[in-house]
Gaussian input, Z-matrix of N, CA and C with variables (Angstrom, degrees):
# hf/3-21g

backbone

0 1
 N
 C     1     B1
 C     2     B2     1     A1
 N     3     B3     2     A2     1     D1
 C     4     B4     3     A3     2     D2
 C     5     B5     4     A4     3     D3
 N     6     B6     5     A5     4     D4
 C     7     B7     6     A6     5     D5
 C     8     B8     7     A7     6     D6
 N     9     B9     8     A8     7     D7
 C    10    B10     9     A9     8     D8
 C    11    B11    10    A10     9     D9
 N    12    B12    11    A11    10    D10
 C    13    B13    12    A12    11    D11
 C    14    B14    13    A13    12    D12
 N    15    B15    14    A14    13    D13
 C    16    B16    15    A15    14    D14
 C    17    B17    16    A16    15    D15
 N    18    B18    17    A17    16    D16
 C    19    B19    18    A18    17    D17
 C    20    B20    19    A19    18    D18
 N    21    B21    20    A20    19    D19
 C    22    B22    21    A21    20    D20
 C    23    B23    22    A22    21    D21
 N    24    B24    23    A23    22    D22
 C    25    B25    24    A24    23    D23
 C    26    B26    25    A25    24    D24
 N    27    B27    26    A26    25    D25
 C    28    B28    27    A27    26    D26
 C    29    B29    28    A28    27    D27
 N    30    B30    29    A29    28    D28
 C    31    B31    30    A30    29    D29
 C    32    B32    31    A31    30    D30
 N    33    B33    32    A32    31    D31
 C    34    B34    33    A33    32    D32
 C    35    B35    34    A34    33    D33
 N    36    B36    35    A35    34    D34
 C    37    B37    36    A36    35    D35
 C    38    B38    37    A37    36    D36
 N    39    B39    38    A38    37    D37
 C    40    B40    39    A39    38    D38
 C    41    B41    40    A40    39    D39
 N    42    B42    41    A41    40    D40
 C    43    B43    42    A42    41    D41
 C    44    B44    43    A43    42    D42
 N    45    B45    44    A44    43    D43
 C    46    B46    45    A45    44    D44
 C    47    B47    46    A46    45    D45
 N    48    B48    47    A47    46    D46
 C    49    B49    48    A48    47    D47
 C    50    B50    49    A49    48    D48
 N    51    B51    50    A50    49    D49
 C    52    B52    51    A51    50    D50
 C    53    B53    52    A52    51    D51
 N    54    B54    53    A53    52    D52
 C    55    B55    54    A54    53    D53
 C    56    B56    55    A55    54    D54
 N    57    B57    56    A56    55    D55
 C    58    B58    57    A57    56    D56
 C    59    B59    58    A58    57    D57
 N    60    B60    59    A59    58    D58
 C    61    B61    60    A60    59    D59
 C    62    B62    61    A61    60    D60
 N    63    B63    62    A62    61    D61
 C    64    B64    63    A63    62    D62
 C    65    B65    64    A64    63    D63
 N    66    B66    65    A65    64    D64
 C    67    B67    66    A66    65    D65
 C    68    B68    67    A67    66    D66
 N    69    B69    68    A68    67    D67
 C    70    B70    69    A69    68    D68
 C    71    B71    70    A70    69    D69
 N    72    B72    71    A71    70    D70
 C    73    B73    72    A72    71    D71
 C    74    B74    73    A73    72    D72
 N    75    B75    74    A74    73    D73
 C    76    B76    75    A75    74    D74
 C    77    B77    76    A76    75    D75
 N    78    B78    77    A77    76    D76
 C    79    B79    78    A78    77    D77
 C    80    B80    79    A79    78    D78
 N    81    B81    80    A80    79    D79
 C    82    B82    81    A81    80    D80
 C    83    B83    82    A82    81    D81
 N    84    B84    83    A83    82    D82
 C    85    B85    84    A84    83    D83
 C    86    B86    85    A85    84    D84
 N    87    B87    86    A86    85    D85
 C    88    B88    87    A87    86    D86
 C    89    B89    88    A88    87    D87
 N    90    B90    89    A89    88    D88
 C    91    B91    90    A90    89    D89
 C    92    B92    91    A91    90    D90
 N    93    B93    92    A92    91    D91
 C    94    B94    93    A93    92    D92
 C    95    B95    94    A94    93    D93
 N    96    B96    95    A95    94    D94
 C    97    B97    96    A96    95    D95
 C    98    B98    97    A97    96    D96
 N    99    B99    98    A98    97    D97
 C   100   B100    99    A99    98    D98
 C   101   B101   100   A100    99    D99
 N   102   B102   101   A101   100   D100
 C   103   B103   102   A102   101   D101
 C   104   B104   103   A103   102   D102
 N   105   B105   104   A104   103   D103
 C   106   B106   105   A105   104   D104
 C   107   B107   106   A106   105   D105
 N   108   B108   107   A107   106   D106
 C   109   B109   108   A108   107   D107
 C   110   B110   109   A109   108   D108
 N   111   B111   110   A110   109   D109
 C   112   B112   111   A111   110   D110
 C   113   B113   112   A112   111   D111
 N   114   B114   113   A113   112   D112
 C   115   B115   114   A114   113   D113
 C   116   B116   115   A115   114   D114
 N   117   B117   116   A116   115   D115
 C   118   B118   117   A117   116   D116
 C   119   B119   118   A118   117   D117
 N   120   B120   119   A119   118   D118
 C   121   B121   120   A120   119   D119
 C   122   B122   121   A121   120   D120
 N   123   B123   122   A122   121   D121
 C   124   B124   123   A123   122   D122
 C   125   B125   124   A124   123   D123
 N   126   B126   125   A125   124   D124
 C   127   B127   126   A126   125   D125
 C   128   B128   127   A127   126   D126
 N   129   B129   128   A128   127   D127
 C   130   B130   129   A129   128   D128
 C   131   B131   130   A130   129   D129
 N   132   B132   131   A131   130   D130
 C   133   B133   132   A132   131   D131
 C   134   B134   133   A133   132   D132
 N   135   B135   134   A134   133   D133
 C   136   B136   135   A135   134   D134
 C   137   B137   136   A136   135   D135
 N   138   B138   137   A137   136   D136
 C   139   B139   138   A138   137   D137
 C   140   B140   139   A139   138   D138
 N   141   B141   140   A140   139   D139
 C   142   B142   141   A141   140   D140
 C   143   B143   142   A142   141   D141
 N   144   B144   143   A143   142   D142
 C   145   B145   144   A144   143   D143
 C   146   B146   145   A145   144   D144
 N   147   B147   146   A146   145   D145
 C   148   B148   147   A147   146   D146
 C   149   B149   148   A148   147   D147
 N   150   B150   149   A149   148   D148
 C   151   B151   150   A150   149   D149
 C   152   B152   151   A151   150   D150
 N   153   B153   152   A152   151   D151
 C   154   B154   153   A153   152   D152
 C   155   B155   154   A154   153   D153
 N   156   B156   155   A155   154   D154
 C   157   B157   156   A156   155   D155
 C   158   B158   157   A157   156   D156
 N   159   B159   158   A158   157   D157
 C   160   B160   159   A159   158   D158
 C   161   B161   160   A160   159   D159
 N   162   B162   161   A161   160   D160
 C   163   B163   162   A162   161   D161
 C   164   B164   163   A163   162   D162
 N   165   B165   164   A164   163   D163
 C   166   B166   165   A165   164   D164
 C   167   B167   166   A166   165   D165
 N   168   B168   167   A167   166   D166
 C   169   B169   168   A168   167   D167
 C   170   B170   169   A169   168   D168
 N   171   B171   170   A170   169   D169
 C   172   B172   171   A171   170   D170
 C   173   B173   172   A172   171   D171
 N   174   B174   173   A173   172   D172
 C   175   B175   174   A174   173   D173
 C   176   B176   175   A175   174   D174
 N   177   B177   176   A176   175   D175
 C   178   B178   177   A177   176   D176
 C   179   B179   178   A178   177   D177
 N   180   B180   179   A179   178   D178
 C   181   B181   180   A180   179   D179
 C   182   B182   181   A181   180   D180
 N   183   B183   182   A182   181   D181
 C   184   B184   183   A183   182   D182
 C   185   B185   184   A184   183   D183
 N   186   B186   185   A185   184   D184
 C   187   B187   186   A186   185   D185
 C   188   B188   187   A187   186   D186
 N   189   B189   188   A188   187   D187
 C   190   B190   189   A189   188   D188
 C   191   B191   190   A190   189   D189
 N   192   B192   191   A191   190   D190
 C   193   B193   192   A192   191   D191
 C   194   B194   193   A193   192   D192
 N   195   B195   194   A194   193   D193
 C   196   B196   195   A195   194   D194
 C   197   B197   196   A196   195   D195
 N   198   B198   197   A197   196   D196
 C   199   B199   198   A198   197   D197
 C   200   B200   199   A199   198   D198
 N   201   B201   200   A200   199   D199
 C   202   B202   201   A201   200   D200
 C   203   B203   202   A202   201   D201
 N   204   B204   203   A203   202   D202
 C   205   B205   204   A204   203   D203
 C   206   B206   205   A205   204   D204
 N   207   B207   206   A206   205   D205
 C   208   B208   207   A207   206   D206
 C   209   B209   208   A208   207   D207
 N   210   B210   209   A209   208   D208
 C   211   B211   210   A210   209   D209
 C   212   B212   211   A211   210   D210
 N   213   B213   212   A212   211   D211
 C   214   B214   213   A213   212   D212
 C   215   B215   214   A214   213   D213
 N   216   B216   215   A215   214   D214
 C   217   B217   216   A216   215   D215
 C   218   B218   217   A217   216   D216
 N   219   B219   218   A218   217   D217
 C   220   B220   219   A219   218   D218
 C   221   B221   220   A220   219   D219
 N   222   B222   221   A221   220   D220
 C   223   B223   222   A222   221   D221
 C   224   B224   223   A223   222   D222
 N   225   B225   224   A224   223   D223
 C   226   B226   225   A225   224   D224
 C   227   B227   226   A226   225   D225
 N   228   B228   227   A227   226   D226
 C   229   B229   228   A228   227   D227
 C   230   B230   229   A229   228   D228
 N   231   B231   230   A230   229   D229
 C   232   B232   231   A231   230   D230
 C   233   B233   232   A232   231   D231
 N   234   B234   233   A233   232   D232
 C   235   B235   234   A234   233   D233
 C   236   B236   235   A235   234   D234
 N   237   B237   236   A236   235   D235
 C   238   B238   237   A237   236   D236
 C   239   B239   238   A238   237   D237
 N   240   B240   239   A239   238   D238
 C   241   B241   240   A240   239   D239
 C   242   B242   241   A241   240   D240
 N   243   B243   242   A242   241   D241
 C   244   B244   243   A243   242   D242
 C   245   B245   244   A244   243   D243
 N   246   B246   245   A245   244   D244
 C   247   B247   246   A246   245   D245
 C   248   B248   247   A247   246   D246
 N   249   B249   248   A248   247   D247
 C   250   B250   249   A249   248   D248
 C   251   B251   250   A250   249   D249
 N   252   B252   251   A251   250   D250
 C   253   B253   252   A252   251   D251
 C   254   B254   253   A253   252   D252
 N   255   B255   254   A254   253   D253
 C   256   B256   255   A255   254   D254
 C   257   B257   256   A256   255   D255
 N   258   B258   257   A257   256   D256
 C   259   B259   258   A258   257   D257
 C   260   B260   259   A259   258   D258
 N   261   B261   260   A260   259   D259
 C   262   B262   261   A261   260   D260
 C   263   B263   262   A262   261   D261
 N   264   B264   263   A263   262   D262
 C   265   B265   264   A264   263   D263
 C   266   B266   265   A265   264   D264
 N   267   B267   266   A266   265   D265
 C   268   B268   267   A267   266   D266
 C   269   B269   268   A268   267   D267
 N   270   B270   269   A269   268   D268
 C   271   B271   270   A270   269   D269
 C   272   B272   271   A271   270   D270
 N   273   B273   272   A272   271   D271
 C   274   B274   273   A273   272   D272
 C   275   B275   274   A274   273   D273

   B1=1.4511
   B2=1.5290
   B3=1.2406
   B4=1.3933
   B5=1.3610
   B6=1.8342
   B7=1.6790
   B8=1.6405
   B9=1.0132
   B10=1.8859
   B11=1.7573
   B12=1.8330
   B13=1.4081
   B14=1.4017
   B15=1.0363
   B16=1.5430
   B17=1.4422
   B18=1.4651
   B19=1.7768
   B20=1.3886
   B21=1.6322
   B22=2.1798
   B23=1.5050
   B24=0.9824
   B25=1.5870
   B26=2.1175
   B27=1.1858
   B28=1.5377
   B29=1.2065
   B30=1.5062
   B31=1.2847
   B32=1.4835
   B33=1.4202
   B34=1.9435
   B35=1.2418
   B36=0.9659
   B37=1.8080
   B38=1.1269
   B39=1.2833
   B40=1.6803
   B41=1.7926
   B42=1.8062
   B43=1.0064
   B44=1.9173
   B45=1.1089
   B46=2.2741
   B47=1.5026
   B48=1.3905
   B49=1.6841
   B50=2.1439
   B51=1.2170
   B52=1.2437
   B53=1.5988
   B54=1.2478
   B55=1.9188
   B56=1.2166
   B57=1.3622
   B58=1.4749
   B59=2.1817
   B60=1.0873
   B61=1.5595
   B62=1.5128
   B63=1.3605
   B64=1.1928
   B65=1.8826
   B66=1.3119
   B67=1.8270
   B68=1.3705
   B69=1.5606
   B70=1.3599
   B71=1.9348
   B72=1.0852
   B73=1.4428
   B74=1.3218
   B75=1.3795
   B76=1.5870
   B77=1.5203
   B78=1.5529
   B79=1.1175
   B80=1.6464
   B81=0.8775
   B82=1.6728
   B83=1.5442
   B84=1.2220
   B85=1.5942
   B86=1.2206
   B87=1.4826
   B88=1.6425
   B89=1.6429
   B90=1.3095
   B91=0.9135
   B92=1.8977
   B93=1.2551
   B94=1.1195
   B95=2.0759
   B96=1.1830
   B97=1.4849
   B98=1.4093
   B99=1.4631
   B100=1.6888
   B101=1.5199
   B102=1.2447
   B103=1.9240
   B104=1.4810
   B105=1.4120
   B106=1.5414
   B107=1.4891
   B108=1.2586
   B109=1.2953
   B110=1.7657
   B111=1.0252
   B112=1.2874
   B113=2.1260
   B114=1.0633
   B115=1.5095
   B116=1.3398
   B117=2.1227
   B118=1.8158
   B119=1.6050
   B120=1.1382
   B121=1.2944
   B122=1.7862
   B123=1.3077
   B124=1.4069
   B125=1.7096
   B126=1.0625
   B127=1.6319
   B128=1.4596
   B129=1.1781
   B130=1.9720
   B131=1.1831
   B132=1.8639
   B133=1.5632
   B134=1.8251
   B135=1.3948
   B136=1.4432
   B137=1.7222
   B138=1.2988
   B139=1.2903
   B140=1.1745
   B141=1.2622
   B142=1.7743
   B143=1.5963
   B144=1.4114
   B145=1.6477
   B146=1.7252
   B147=1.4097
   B148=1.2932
   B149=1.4975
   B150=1.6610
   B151=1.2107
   B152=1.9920
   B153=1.2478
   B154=1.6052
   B155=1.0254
   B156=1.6348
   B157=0.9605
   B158=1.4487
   B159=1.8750
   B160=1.1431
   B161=1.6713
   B162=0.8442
   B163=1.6986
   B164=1.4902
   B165=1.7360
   B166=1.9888
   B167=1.6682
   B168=1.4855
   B169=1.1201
   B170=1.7590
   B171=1.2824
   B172=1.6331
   B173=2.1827
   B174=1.5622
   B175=1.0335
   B176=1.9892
   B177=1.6808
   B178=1.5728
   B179=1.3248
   B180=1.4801
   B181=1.6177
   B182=1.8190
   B183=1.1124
   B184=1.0707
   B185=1.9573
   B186=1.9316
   B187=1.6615
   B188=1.6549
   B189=1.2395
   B190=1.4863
   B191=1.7116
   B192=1.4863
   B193=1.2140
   B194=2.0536
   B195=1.5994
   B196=1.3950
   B197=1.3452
   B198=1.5598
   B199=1.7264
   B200=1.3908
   B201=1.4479
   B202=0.7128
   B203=1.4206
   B204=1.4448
   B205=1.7467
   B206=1.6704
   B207=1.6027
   B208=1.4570
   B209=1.7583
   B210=0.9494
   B211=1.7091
   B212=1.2943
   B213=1.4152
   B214=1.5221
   B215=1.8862
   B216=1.0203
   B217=1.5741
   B218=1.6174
   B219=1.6450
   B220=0.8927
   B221=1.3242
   B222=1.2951
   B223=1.8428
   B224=1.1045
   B225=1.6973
   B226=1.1662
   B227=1.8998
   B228=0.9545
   B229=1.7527
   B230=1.7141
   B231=1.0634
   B232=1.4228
   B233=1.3751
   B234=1.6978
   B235=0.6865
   B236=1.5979
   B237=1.7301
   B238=1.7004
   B239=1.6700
   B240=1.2318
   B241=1.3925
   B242=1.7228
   B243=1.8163
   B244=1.6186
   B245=1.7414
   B246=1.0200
   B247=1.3490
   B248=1.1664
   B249=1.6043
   B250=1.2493
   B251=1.6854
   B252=0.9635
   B253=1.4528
   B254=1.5512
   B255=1.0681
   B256=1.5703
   B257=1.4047
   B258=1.8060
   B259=1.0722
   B260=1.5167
   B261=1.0647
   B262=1.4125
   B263=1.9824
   B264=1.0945
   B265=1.4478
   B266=2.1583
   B267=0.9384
   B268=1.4483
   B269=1.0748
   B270=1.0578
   B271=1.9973
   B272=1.0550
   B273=1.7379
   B274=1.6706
   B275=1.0617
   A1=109.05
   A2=119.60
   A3=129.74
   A4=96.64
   A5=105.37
   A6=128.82
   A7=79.25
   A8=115.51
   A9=135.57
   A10=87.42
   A11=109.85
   A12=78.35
   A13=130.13
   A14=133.83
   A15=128.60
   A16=103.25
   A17=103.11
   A18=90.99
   A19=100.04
   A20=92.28
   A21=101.88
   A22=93.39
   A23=118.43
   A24=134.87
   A25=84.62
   A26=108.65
   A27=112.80
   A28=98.06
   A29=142.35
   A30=142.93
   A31=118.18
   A32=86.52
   A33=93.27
   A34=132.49
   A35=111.48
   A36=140.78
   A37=122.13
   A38=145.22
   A39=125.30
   A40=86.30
   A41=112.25
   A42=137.37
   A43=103.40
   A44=92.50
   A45=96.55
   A46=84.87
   A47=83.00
   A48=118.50
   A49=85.01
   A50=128.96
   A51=123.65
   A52=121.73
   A53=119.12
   A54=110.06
   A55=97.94
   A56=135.75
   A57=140.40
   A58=107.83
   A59=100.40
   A60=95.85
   A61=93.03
   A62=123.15
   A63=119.75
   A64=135.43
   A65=88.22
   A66=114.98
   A67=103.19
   A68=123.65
   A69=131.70
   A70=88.76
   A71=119.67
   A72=119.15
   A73=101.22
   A74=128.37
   A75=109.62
   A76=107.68
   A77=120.30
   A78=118.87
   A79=114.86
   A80=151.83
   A81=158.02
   A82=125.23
   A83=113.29
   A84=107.35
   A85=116.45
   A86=145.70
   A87=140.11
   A88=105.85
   A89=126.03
   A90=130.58
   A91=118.00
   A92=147.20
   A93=115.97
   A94=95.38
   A95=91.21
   A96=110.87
   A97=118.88
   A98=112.29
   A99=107.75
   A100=80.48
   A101=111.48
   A102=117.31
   A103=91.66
   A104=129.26
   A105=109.38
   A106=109.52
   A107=124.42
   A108=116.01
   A109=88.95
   A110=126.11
   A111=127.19
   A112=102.22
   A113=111.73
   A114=148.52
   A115=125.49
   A116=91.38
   A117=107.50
   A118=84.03
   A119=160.07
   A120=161.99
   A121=83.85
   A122=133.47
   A123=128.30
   A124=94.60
   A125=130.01
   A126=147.43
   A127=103.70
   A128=114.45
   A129=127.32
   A130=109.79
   A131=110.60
   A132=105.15
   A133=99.38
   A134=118.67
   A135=98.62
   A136=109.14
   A137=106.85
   A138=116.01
   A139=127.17
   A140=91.62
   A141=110.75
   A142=123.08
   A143=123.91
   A144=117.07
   A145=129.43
   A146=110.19
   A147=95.19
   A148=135.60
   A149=139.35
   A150=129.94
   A151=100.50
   A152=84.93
   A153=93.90
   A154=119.40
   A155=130.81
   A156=141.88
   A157=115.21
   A158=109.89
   A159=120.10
   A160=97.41
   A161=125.14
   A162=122.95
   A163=120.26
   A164=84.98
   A165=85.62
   A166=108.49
   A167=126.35
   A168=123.69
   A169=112.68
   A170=112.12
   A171=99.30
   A172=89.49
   A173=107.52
   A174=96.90
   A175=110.50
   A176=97.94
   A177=108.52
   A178=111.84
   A179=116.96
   A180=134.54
   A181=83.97
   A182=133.25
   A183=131.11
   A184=105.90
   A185=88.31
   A186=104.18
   A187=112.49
   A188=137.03
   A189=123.11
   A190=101.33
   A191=116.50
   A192=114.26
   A193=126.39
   A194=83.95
   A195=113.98
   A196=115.16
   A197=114.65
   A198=120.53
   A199=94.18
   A200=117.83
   A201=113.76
   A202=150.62
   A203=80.90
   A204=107.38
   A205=120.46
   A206=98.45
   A207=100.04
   A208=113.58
   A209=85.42
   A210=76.64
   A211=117.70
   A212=129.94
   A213=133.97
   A214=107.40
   A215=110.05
   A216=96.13
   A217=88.58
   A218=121.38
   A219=153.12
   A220=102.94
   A221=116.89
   A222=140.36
   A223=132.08
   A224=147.22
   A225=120.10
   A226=89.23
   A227=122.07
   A228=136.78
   A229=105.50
   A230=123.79
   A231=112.47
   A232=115.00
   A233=156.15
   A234=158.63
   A235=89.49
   A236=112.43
   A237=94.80
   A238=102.92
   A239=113.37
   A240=111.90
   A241=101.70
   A242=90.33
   A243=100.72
   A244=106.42
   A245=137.55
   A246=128.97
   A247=124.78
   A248=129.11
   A249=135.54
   A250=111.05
   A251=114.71
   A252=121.10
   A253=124.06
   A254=114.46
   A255=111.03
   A256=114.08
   A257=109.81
   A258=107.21
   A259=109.34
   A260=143.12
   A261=138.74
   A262=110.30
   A263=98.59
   A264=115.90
   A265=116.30
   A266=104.50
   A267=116.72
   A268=126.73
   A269=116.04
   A270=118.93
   A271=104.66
   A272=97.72
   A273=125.72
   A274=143.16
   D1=146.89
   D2=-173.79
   D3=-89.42
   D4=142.51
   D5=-169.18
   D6=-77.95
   D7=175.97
   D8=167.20
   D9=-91.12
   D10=-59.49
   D11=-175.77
   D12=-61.14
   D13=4.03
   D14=-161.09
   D15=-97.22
   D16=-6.14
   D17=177.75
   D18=-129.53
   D19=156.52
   D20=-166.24
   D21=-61.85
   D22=-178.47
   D23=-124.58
   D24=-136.45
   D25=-15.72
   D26=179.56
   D27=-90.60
   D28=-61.88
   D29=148.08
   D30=8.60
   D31=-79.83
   D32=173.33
   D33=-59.84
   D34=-1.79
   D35=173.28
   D36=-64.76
   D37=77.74
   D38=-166.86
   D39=-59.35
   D40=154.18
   D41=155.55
   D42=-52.88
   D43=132.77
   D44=163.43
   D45=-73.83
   D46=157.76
   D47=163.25
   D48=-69.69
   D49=-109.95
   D50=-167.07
   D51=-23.75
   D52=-39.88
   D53=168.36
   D54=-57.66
   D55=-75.02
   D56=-167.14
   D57=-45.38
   D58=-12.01
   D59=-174.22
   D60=-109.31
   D61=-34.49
   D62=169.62
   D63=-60.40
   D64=-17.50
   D65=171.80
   D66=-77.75
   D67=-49.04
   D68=-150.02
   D69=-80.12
   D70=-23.78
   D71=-172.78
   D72=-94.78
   D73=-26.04
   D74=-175.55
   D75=-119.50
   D76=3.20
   D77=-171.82
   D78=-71.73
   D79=148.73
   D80=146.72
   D81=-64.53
   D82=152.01
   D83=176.16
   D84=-47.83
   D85=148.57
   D86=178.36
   D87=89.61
   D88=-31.19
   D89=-155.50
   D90=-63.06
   D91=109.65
   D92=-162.29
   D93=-128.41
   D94=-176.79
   D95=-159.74
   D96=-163.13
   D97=129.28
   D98=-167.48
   D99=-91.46
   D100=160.16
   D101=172.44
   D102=-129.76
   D103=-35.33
   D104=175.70
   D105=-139.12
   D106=173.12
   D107=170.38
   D108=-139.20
   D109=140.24
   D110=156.93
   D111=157.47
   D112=-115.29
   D113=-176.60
   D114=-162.88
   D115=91.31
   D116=-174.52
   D117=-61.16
   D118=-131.05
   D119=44.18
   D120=176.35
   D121=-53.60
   D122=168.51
   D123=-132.48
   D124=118.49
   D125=163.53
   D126=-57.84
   D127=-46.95
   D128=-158.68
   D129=-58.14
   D130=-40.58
   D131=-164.36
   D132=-99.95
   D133=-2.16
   D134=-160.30
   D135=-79.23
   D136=149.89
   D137=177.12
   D138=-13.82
   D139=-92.00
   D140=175.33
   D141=-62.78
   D142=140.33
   D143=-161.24
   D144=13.65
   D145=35.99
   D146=171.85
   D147=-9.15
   D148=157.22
   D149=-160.59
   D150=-164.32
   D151=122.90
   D152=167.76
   D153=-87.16
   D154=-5.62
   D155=-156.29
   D156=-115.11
   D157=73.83
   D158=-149.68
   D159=-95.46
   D160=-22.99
   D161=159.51
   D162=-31.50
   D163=-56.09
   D164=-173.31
   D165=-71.09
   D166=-33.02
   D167=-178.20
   D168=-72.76
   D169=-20.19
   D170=-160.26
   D171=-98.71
   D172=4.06
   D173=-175.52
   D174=-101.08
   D175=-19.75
   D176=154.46
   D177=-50.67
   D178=-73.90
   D179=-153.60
   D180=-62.52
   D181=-40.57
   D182=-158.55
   D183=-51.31
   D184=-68.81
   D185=173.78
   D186=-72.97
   D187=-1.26
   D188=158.18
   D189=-75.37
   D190=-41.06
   D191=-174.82
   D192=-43.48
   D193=-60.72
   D194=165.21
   D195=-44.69
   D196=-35.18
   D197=173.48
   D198=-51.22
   D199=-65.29
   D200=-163.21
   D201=-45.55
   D202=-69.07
   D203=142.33
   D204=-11.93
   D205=-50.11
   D206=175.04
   D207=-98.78
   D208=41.99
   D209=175.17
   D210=50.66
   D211=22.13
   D212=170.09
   D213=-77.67
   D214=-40.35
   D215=-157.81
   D216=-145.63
   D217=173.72
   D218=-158.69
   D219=-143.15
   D220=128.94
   D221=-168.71
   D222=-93.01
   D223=75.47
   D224=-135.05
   D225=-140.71
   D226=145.76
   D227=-160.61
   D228=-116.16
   D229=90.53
   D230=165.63
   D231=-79.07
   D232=149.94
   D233=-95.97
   D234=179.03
   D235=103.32
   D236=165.77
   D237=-127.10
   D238=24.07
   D239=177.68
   D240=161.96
   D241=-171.90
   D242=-171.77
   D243=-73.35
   D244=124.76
   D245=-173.26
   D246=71.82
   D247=12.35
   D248=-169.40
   D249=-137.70
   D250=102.36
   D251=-174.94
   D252=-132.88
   D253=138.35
   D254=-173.96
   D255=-110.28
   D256=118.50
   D257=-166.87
   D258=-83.41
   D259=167.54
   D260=172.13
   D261=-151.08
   D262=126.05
   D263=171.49
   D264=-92.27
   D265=120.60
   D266=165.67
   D267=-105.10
   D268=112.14
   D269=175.61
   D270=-90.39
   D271=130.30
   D272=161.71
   D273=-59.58

């Protein structure tokens, strides 16, 4: 299991809904961006800063989704363990 200290302290951070909308407006083609690291699908059990506070997360995943939706960005999941995943957004 991963220490809390062993990972940067931005990591453990859920992304705001407004930084993440603020990227999507100034970002460039190539440009990419983690918006969460943990487990969108249950928040509670993932490793790193777990979160009960499934409102604020399903309302991120919601507007990266919608990027999507519009053909803004490209969706890509790195995988660093059981319940721990790094989401990453790419602009087109």
């Amino acid at each position: 299991m991963l220490s809390k200290d062993s990972i940067d302290d931005s990591v453990r951070r859920m992304m705001s809904l407004k930084a993440y909308q603020t990227w999507i407006n100034k970002s460039r083609k190539g440009d990419k961006i983690t918006y969460y690291r943990g487990y969108l699908v249950e928040p509670s059990i993932q490793p790193i800063a777990p979160t009960l506070d499934r409102k604020r997360v399903e309302k991120l995943q919601r507007a990266v989704y919608n990027s999507y939706l519009s053909d803004l960005v490209t969706l890509v999941q790195k995988s660093h363990g059981r319940f721990d995943y790094e989401y990453i957004a790419v602009r087109k």
